[in-house]
N, C-alpha and C positions, 0 to 999 in steps of 0.2 A: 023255277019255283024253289027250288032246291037250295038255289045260290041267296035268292031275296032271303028266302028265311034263315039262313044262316045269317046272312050279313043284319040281319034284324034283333037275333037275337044278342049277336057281337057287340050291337050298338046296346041292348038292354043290361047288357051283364057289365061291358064298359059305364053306362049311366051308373049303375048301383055299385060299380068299384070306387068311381069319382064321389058318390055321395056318400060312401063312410069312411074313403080319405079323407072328404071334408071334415066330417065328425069327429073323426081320429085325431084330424088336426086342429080342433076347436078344441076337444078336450085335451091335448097334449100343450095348448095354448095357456089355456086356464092351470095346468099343471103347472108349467114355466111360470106363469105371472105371479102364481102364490109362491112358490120357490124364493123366485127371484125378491117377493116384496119380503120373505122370512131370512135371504142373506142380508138386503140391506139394513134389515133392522139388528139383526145381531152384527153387521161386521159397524154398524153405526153404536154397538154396546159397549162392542170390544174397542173400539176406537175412543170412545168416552169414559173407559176405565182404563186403558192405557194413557191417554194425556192426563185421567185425573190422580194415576201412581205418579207419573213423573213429577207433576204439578207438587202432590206431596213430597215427593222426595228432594226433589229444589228446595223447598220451603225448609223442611224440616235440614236439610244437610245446609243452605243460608240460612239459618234460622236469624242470627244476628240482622240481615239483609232485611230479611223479613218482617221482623218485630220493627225496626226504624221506619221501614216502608207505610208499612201501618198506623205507628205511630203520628208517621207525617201527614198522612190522608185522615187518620181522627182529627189531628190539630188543625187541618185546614178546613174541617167540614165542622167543626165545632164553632173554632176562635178568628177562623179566616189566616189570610197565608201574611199578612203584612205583619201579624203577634210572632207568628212563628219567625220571620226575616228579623225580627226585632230582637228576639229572645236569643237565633243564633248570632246575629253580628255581637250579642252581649257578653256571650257564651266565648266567640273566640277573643275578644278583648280581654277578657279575664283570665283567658288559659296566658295571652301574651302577656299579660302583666305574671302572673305567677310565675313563669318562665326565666321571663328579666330578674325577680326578687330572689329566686333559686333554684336554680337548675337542676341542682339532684334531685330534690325534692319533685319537682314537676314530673321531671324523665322517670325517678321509679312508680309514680304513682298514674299521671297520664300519657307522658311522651310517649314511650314506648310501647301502646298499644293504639296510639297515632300513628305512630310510624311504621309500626306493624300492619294496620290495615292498610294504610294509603301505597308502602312496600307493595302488599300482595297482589293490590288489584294495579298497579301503574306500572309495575316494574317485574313481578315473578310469575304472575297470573300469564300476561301475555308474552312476555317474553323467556320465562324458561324451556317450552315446548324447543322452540328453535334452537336453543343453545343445545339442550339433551338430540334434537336431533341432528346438528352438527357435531355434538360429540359422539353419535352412534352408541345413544343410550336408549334408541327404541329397538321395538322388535322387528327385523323385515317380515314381508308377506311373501312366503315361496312359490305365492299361485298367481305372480304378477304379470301379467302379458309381456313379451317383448314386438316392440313391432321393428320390422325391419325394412329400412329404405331404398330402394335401388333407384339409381340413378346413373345416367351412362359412363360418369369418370369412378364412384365408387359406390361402397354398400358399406351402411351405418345402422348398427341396431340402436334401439335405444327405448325405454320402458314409458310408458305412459305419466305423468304426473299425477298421484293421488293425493288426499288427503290422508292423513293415519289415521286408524279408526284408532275407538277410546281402550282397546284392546291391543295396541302398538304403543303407547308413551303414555309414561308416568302420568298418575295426577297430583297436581297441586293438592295436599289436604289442609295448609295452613301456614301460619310465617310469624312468627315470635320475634323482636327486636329489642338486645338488650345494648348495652353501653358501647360496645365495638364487633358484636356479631348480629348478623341476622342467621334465623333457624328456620329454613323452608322445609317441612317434612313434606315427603314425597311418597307413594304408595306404589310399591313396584307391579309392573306386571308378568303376565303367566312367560317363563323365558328369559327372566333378568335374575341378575344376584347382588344383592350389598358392595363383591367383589369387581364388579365390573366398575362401580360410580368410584369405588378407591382408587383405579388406574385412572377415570379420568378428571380424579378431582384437581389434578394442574391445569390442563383443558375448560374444566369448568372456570377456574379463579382466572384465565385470561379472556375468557369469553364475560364475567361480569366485573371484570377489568379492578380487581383487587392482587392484592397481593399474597393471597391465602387462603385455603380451599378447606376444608374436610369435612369427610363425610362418618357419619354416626349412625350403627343397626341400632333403631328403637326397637323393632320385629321383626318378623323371619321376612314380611315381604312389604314395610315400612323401613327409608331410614332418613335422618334430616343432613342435608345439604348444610353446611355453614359458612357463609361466608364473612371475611372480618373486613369491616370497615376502617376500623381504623386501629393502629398500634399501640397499646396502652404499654409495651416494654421499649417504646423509643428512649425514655428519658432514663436517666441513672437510676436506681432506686440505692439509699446509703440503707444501712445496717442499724441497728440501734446504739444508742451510745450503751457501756456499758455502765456508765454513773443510774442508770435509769434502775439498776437491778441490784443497787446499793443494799437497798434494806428488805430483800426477797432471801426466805431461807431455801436451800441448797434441793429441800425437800421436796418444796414444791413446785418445780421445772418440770414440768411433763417433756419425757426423754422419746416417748412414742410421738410428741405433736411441736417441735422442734422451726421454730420460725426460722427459713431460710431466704425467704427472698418474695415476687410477686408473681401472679400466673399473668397470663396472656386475657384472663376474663376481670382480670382488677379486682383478684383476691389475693389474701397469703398464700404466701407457698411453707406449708409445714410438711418437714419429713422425719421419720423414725430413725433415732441414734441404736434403736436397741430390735432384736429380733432380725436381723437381716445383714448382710454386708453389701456396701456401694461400689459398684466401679465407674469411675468417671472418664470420658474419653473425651478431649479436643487439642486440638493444635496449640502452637506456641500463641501466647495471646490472647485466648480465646475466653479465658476469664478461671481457671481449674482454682487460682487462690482464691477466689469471692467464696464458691460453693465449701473451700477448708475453712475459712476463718467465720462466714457468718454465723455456721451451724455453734461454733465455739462461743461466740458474744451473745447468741442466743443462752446456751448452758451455763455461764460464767457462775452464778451461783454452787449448781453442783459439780463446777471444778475445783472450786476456792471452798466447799465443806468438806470434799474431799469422797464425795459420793460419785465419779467421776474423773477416772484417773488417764488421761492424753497422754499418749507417746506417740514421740513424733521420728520417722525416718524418713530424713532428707541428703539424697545424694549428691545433689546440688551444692549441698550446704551452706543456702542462701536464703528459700523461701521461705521454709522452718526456722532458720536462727534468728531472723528476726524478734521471735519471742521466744525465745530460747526456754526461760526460766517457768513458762507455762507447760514445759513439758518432763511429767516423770519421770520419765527414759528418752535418751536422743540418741540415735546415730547417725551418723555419717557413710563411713565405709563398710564396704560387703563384710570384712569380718565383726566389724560391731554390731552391723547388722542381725548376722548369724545370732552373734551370742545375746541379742538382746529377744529374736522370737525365741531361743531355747529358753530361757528364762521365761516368756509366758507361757511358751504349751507346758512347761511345768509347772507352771500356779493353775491354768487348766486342769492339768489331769490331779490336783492336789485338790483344785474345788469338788472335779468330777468323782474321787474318791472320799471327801467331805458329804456330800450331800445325794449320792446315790441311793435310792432308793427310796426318799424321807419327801424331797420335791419333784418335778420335772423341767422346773424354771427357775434358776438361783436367782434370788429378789437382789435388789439394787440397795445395798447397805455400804457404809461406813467399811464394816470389815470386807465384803464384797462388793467394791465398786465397781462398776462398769468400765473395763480394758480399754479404751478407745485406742485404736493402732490406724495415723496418719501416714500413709504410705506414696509419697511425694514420689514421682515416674518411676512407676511401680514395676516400667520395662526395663530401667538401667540396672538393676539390681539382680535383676531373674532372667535377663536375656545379654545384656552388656557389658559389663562392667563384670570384675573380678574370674576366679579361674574357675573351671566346669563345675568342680565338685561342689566349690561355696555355691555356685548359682541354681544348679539340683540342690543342696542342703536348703536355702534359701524358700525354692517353692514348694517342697515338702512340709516346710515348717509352715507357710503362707496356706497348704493345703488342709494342713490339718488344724488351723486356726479358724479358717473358712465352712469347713466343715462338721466340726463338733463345737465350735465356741458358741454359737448361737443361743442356745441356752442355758449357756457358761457366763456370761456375761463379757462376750467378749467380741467384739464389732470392728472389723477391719473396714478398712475405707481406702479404695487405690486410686490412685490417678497415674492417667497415662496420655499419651501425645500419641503413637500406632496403635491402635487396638486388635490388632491381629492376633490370631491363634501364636504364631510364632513367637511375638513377641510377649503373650500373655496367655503362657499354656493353661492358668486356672479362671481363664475368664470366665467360664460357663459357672463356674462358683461363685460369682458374683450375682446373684437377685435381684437387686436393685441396681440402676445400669442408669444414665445420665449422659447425655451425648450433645456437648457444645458446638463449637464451629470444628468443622474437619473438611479435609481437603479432595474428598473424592466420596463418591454417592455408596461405594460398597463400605467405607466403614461405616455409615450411619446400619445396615444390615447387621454389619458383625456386633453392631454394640445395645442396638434395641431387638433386632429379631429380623427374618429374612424380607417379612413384607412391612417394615416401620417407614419405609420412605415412600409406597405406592397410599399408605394411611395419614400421610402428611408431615411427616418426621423429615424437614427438609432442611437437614441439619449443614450438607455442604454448600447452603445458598445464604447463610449467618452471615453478614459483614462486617468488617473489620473493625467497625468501632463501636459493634455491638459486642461487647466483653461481659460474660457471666450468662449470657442467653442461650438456651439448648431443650432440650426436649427430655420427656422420661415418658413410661408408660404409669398410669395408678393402678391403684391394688383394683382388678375386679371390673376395668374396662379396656377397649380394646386402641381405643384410638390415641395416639401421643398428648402428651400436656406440653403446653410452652410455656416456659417459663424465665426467669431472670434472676438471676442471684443477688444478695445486695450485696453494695460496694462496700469494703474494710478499707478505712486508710490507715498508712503506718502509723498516725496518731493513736490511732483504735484500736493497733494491736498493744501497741507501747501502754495503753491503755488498761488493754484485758490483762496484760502480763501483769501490770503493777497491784491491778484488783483480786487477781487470783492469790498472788506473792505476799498480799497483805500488807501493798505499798501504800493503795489510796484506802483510807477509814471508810466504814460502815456509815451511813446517813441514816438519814428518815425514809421510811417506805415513799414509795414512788411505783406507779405503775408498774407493769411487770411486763418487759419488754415490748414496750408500747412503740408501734410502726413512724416514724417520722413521716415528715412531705419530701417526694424524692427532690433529691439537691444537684446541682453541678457537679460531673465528675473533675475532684482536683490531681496534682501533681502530686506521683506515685501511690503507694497503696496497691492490696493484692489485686491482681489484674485476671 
């Protein structure tokens, strides 16, 4: 009896545990199904506000993409798509005619942002990722699996293939195309530097198979890639005649903006006679008399009013005596040398005791003209040639001309073939530094700066019958300029001499030193 009621009421108390499991379980059901209907709808919000940022952020970051896309879908929901076919085949007919009729004209105004768009998406778009990732210009991922192989002769690790997230490689932000460069600016990621794309901008130029690389900081974590198409300092560029500056007075040659030759971007190249000293370094060959003589047939005026007084020392006594009669002071040997810097650091410290206190930059006058000291291998003189004491006396005077002339009016200009410390113990006092063809990768360092050649400064790869071509840095950027000096022929000098000397008469105004079309380089002339 005992056992029956027990076991009866096991079964009743089991019955009523089952049926408010049930219960429990109906309403922990109902719990779940509203749950579960309250994620789908918000992770369905968050899903349709997330595709509809990015959706914006496509649009607005293509905006150009965008507005056409539009464009195209009014025009064909309006006028139907055969007006549109109609209107673009008219469209590119007429850009091809305008093209054939004149080509600068086209290229500044449409080419170049033809070619800039169809560049980015054909050619930089898809294919710079892989070039940056063969040049090891993304970032790795340290959290990358290794799997490793075993098999009975060996054991191979080896890492999974991923793709790079957009947090590993550069992106594309855009691509500018002007006359011989294209400008891909590039937006760096968290882990890169400007410095790193400088090392491998050779890498880069042989991966998009030109001849020329460099890279430029727009911002701390932007910089643009440049690549040159094509070589606008292949051909010669000549010099101006100097008949052109016949009827220009003396006064008004701008001495700070100094026409010397053309850039690598198919501008002038003007450089300052005044406020600075040059030193010039390239091999034998390499063009050192273009960069002397043009800056002079630029000035010819304020040589020949006499606002402008050239001395010339030539150890040679070859490249300078050519025009000999163009120059106020000439020497030859170390002790004429000598005596010809004693004679300026003493009209130096004559001006500097003249005008102390009254200016802080002696004007360019008649009575004070501007010194110009041509210092033709400016190594034989201060390292070679003559005995110890003249060659110390020699760059003491070259020091202190370097040093205090500058707003004395007085402008030193060296050229040299070794650019070494040894050879040119006041190099560092030169400012302005110009570095033609030379023969080993560390002088193009010693004569722009330690990192000019990882910046594109690829002064030892110059070839031989490119004469006057070389590199500088500008005031106020970081990257090399290239450039090209123009060509002087002996006519030209024979020329300036005779115009300064008061051999060839005064004309009629004529331009003022108006650029020629580069011409054929002829036989002899400074090289």
């Amino acid at each position: 009896m005992t056992t029956t009621g027990t076991l009866v009421l096991l079964g009743a108390g089991a019955a009523v545990l089952l049926f408010l499991l049930h219960q429990l379980g109906q309403v922990l059901g109902r719990i779940l199904e509203a749950l579960a209907a309250v994620a789908v709808v918000f992770v369905t919000l968050w899903l349709v506000c997330k595709g509809t940022a990015i959706a914006v952020v496509w649009l607005v970051r293509h905006w150009r993409t965008t507005l056409t896309a539009a464009g195209v879908g009014a025009w064909c929901w309006l006028l139907g798509w055969p007006s549109l076919l109609v209107t673009v085949a008219a469209a590119g007919l007429g850009l091809g005619l305008w093209r054939l009729a004149s080509v600068p004209s086209f290229d500044r105004v449409a080419g170049r942002r033809l070619r800039a768009w169809w560049l980015r998406w054909t050619l930089y778009a898809p294919r710079l990722p892989r070039w940056m990732r063969a040049c090891q210009l993304t970032v790795p991922d340290p959290g990358t699996p290794v799997v490793v192989q075993v098999n009975p002769l060996a054991r191979t690790s080896t890492a999974p293939r991923q793709r790079p997230r957009r947090d590993q490689i550069p992106r594309v932000l855009g691509v500018r195309s002007g006359p011989s460069w294209d400008e891909v600016r590039v937006r760096l990621v968290p882990g890169q530097t400007p410095e790193a794309f400088d090392q491998a901008a050779r890498a880069l130029a042989v991966a998009r198979g030109v001849a020329r690389c460099q890279v430029r900081e727009l911002a701390p974590n932007v910089v643009s890639i440049d690549f040159q198409r094509r070589n606008l300092l292949a051909g010669v560029t000549s010099a101006p005649a100097v008949e052109h500056s016949a009827g220009v007075d003396g006064s008004l040659v701008d001495l700070r903006r100094v026409w010397s030759g053309r850039t690598e971007y198919g501008t002038d190249w003007h450089q300052s006679l005044i406020g600075g000293h040059t030193l010039v370094a390239g091999a034998t060959g390499a063009g050192k008399g273009s960069l002397m003589w043009a800056p002079l047939l630029s000035i010819a005026p304020a040589i020949r009013d006499g606002l402008v007084r050239v001395n010339g020392i030539d150890p040679k006594g070859m490249e300078l005596a050519y025009g000999r009669r163009l120059f106020h002071r000439y020497a030859v040997t170390s002790r004429d040398t000598l005596d010809m810097l004693d004679e300026l650091v003493e009209s130096m410290e004559a001006r500097k005791r003249e005008h102390a206190g009254s200016v802080r930059t002696v004007p360019v006058t008649r009575e004070t003209p501007l010194e110009l000291v041509e210092f033709d291998e400016i190594g034989a003189l201060i390292r070679y040639v003559g005995d110890r004491k003249t060659r110390e006396a020699i760059t003491e005077r070259i020091a202190l001309l370097t040093t205090q002339g500058r707003a004395l009016g007085f402008t030193v200009r060296g050229y040299v073939q070794e650019p070494t410390k040894d050879t040119v113990p006041v190099r560092e006092l030169f400012p302005r530094r110009v570095c033609l063809r030379v023969a080993s990768r560390s002088h193009v360092g010693m004569v722009l700066g330690e990192h000019a050649y990882d910046r594109g400064a690829w002064a030892n790869r110059i070839g031989e019958s490119e004469a006057g071509v070389g590199y500088l840095f500008g005031e106020g950027i970081r990257e090399p300029l290239r450039v090209r000096a123009g060509w002087v022929s002996d006519e030209a000098i024979k020329a300036l001499e005779g115009f300064v000397t008061g051999a060839v008469p005064r004309t009629t105004a004529a331009p003022v030193l108006a650029l020629p079309s580069p011409a054929g380089h002829q036989a002899g002339g400074a090289a």
